[in-house]
C-alpha positions as CSV (number, residue, x, y, z in Angstrom):
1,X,-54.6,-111.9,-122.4
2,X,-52.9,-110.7,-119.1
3,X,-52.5,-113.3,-116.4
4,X,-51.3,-111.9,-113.4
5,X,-51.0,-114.3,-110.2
6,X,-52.1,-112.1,-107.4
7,X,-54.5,-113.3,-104.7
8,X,-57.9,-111.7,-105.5
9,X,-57.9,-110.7,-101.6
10,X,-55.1,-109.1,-101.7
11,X,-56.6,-105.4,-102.9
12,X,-59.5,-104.5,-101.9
13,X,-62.5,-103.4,-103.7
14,X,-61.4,-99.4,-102.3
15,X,-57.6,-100.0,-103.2
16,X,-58.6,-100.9,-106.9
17,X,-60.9,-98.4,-107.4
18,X,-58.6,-95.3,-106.3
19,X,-55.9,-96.5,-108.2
20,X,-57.9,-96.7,-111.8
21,X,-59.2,-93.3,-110.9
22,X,-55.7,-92.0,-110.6
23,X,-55.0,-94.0,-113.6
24,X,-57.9,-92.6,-115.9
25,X,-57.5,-89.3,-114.7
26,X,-54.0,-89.5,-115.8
27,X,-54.8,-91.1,-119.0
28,X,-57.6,-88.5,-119.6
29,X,-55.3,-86.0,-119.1
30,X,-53.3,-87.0,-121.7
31,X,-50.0,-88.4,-119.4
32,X,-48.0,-91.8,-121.3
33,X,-49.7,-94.8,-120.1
34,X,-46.1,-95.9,-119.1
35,X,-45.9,-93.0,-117.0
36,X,-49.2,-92.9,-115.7
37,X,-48.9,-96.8,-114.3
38,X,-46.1,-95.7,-112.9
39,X,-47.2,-92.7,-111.0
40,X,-50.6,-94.3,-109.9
41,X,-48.1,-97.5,-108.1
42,X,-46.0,-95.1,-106.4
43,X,-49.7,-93.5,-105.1
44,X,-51.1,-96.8,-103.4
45,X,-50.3,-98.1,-100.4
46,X,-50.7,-101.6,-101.4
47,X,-47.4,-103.5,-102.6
48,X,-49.7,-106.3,-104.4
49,X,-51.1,-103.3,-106.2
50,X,-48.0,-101.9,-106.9
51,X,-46.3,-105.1,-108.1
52,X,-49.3,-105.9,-110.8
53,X,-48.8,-102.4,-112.0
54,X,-45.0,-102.5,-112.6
55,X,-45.4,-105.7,-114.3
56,X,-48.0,-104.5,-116.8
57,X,-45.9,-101.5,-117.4
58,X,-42.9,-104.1,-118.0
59,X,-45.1,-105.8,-120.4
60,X,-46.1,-102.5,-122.8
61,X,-42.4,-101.7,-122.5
62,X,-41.8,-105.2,-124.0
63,X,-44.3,-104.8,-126.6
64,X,-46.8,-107.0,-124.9
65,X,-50.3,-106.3,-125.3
């Protein structure tokens, strides 16, 4: 399982749920997961956000699940 220490308050409810649109739009589209974390981090505005996203984009490179 993922543990990633970010404060809950940190991204808001709005901030989350524009970035996993971007993300499933991506995804549905057919874009590389890699890829698609990556362009939906550079799209927020939140560096909490965009921290959690480039780590779980380090894991999957890694091999991690």
């Amino acid at each position: 399982m993922l543990a990633v220490e970010v404060e809950p308050t940190q991204v808001t409810p709005t901030e989350l749920a524009s970035f996993t649109r971007q993300l499933g739009a991506m995804l549905d589209a057919g874009v590389n997961v890699l890829r698609a974390l990556r362009i939906a981090s550079q799209h927020t505005g939140n560096s909490a956000l965009v921290e959690v996203a480039r780590d779980v984009a380090r894991r999957l490179e890694d091999g991690r699940e």
